[in-house]
Residue, then its C-alpha position, 0 to 999 in steps of 0.5 A: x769380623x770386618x777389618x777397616x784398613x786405616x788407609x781408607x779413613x785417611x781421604x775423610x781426614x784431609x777432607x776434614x782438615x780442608x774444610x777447617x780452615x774455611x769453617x773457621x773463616x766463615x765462623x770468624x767473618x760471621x761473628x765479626x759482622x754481629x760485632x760490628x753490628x752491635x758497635x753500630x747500635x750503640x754508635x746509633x744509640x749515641x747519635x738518636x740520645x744527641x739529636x733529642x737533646x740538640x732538639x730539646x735543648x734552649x735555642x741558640x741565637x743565630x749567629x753561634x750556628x752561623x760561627x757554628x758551620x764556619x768552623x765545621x761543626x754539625x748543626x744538624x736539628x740544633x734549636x735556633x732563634x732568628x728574626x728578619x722580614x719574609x720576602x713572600x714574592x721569593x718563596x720556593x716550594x719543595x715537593x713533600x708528604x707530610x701526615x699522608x697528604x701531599x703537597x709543598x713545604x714552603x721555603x721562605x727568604x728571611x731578610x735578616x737586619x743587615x741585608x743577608x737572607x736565610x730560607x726558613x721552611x715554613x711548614x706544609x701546604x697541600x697541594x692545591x695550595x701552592x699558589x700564594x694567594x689561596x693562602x694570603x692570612x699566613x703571608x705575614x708582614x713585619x718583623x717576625x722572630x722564627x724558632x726551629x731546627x737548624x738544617x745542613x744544606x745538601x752539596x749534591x742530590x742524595x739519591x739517583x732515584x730522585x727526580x730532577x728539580x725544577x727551579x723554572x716550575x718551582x719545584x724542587x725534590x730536594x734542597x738545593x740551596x744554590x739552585x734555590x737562591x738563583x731562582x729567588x735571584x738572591x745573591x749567593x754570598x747573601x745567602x746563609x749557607x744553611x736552612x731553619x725548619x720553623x717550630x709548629x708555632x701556628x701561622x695565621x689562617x693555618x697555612x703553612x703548617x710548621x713543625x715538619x721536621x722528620x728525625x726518622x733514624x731506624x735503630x735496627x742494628x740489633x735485629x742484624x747481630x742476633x742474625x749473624x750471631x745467629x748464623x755463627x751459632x748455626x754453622x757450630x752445630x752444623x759441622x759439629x754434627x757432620x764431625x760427630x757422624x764422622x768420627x761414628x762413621x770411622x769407627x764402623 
């Protein structure tokens, strides 16, 4: 018969014990990183369900976004109505892909009725089409009534990995409404301090093309929780196998 002295048992035990409270850290951490996972789903949900409507809903007369914005609401992608005359001599062009094709999307001053402007992003030109005058049928003339997307400017660039704009070139990678009025030499406090990406209305002669809004928001918060849900559930079942093997191991 082989007697096993209690005392060797003890050494496993605080190895045990010790481990406990680190297992039961990282089990805890793991589940709260799936919870919170989960909330940010339905946080995107909520947000994915506003957007569609603020999309869907009947545009909104210029002036409640501008009383909008003063007051600090989001405008972001509400429908909205202006009317003004282009000034086409003061266009910008903002460096972008649209539909696998590379070129501009046009951003043209809008001349409102009591001498302020607003840049209105007309659409898309490709590339070789930056130039006005290979697309002179859409340079419309008059007053004209745009319909779109209400769009928050940017106070700094979104990310280092941007190149820098070029207002002498204009070419802008990003919307910088600043640099924007500067280079069209519009004054700033002439300027709305928001953009408006025109519906897909089509523009004689088809250039700029309209309607280039992207709403591009993944939802891929679920796929993370089942992954550190997933994670919790592995952890159990390992260290409960290495707590069965242990007890067994005791006991021989």
């Amino acid at each position: 018969m082989i007697v096993t002295d209690s005392k060797t048992l003890k050494p496993n035990h605080r190895r045990m014990w010790f481990a406990a409270p680190l297992v039961l850290l990282a089990l805890v951490l793991l589940l709260a990183l799936g919870t919170w996972q989960v909330k940010r789903m339905y946080w995107k949900e909520a947000l994915l369900a506003d957007i569609q409507q603020r999309t869907q809903a009947p545009a909104a007369p210029l002036a409640q976004i501008e009383a909008m914005a003063k007051s600090g609401d989001d405008i972001e992608y509400r429908t909205v109505t202006v009317s003004g005359t282009f000034d086409h001599a003061k266009e910008q062009h903002f460096f972008a892909t649209f539909q696998g094709q590379t070129g501009y999307y046009i951003y043209t001053p809008l001349r409102l009725v009591d001498g302020r402007s607003i840049f209105i992003n007309r659409g898309f030109v490709l590339y070789d089409m930056k130039d006005p005058a290979k697309r002179a049928e859409g340079e419309v003339e008059g007053l004209v009534t745009v319909e779109g997307l209400a769009r928050a400017r940017l106070d700094a660039k979104p990310s280092s990995l941007l190149p820098d704009n070029e207002p002498g070139k204009n070419i802008y990678y990003w919307k910088d409404l600043s640099a924007m009025a500067r280079s069209a030499a519009l004054p700033p406090d002439q300027v709305l301090p928001f953009f408006v990406d025109a519906n897909d209305a089509p523009n004689p002669g088809g250039w700029p093309k309209g309607g280039v809004t992207l709403i591009d928001l993944p939802n891929n918060h679920l796929q993370y929780a089942i992954t550190w849900y997933g994670l919790a559930l592995a952890l159990v079942i390992v260290v409960g196998f290495a707590y069965v093997r242990g007890v067994r191991n005791s006991r021989e």
